[in-house]
C-alpha positions as CSV (number, residue, x, y, z in Angstrom):
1,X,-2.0,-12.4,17.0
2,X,-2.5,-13.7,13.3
3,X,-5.4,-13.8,10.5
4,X,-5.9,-15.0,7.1
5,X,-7.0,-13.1,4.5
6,X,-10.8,-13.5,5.0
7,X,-10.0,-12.7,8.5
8,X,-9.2,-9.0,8.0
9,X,-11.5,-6.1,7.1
10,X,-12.4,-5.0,3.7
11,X,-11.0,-1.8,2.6
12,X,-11.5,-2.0,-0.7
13,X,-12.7,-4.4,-3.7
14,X,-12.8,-2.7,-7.4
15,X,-11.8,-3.9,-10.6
16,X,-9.7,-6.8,-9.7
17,X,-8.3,-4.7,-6.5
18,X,-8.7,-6.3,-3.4
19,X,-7.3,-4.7,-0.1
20,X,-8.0,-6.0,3.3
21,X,-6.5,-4.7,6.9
22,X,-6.4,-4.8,10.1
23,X,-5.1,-2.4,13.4
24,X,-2.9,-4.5,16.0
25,X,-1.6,-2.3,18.5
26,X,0.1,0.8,17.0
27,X,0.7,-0.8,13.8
28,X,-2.0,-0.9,10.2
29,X,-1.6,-4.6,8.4
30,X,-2.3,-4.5,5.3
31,X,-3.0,-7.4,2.4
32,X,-2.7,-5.4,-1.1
33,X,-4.2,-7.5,-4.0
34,X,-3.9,-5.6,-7.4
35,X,-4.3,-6.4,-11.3
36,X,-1.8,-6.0,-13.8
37,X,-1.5,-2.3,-15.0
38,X,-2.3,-0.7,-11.8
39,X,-0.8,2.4,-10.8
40,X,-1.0,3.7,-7.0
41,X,-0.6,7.8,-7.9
42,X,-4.1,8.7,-8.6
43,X,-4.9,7.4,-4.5
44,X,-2.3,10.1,-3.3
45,X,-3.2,13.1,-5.5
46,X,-4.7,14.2,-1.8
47,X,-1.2,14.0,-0.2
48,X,1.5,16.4,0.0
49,X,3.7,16.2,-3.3
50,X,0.8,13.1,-4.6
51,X,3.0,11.1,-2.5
52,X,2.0,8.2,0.1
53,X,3.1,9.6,3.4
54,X,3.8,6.0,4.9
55,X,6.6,3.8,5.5
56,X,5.7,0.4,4.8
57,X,7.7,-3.0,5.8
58,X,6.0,-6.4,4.3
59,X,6.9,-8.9,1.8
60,X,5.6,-9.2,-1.9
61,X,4.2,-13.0,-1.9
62,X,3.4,-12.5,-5.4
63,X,4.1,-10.9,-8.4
64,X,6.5,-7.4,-8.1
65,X,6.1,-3.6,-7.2
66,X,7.6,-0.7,-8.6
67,X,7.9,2.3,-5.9
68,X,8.6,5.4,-7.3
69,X,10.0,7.9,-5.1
70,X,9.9,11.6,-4.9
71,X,13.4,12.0,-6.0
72,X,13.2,10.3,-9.2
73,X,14.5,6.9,-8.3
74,X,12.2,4.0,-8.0
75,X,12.8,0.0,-7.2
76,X,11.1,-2.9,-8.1
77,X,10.2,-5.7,-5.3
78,X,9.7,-9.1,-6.8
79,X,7.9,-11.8,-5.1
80,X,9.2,-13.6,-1.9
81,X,11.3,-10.2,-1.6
82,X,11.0,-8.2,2.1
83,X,10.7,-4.6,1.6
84,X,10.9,-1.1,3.2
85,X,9.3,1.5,1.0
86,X,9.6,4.7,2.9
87,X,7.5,7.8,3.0
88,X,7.4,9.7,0.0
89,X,6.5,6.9,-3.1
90,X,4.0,5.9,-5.1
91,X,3.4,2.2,-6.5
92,X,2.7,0.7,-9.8
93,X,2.8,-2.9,-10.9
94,X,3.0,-4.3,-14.9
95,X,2.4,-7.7,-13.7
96,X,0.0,-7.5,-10.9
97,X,1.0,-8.4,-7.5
98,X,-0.1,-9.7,-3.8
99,X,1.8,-8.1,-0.6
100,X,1.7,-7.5,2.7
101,X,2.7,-4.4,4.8
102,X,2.7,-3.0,7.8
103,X,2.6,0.6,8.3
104,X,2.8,2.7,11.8
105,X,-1.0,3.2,12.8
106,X,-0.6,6.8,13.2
107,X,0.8,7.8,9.5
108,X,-2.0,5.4,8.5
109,X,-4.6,7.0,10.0
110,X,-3.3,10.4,9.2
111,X,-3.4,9.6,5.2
112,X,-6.7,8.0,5.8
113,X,-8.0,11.1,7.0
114,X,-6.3,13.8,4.5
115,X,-7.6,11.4,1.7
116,X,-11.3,11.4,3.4
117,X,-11.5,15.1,3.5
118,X,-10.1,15.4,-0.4
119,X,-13.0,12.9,-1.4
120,X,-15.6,15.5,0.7
């Protein structure tokens, strides 16, 4: 199975943020696309701790991400860097960045939901 960008559903388009997805099997693919100066936190106010409840594998094709975690530690993935970012992070980038990841369909959909009800 495989898609390009234009391929996958639209999600989201705001202000220079552009993410696109799709659901293969038990598994959420996602293309993130966001401006310099964005920071991920205000999505997952809804979630437990304002954390995203995910764990995502991809690759950052461009740009980098900084993940903050819940315990005060954070990484940065730069572009043409796989990643892991496990559950219990948020996300900013200075820079702006493009990446992919993949994300069990199940914690997907249950953040979807939670985040859904929040917005009423």
């Amino acid at each position: 199975m495989h898609a390009g960008p234009d391929q996958l559903t639209t999600d989201f388009q705001q202000d220079g943020i552009d993410i696109r997805s799709g659901r293969w099997g038990e598994m959420h693919i996602g293309r993130y696309t966001l401006p310099a100066g964005t920071d991920l936190s205000p999505f997952f106010a809804a979630m437990p701790d304002g954390l995203c409840a995910g764990d995502h594998y991809g690759i950052v094709l461009e740009g980098d991400m900084t993940i903050p975690y819940g315990d005060g530690s954070e990484e940065t993935t730069r572009a043409g860097e796989l990643f892991h970012w496990p559950a219990g992070h948020t996300g900013r980038t200075e820079q702006g960045v493009v990446f992919v990841a993949v994300t069990p369909l199940a914690q997907q959909t249950a953040m979807e939901e939670r985040m859904a009800a929040a917005a009423g």
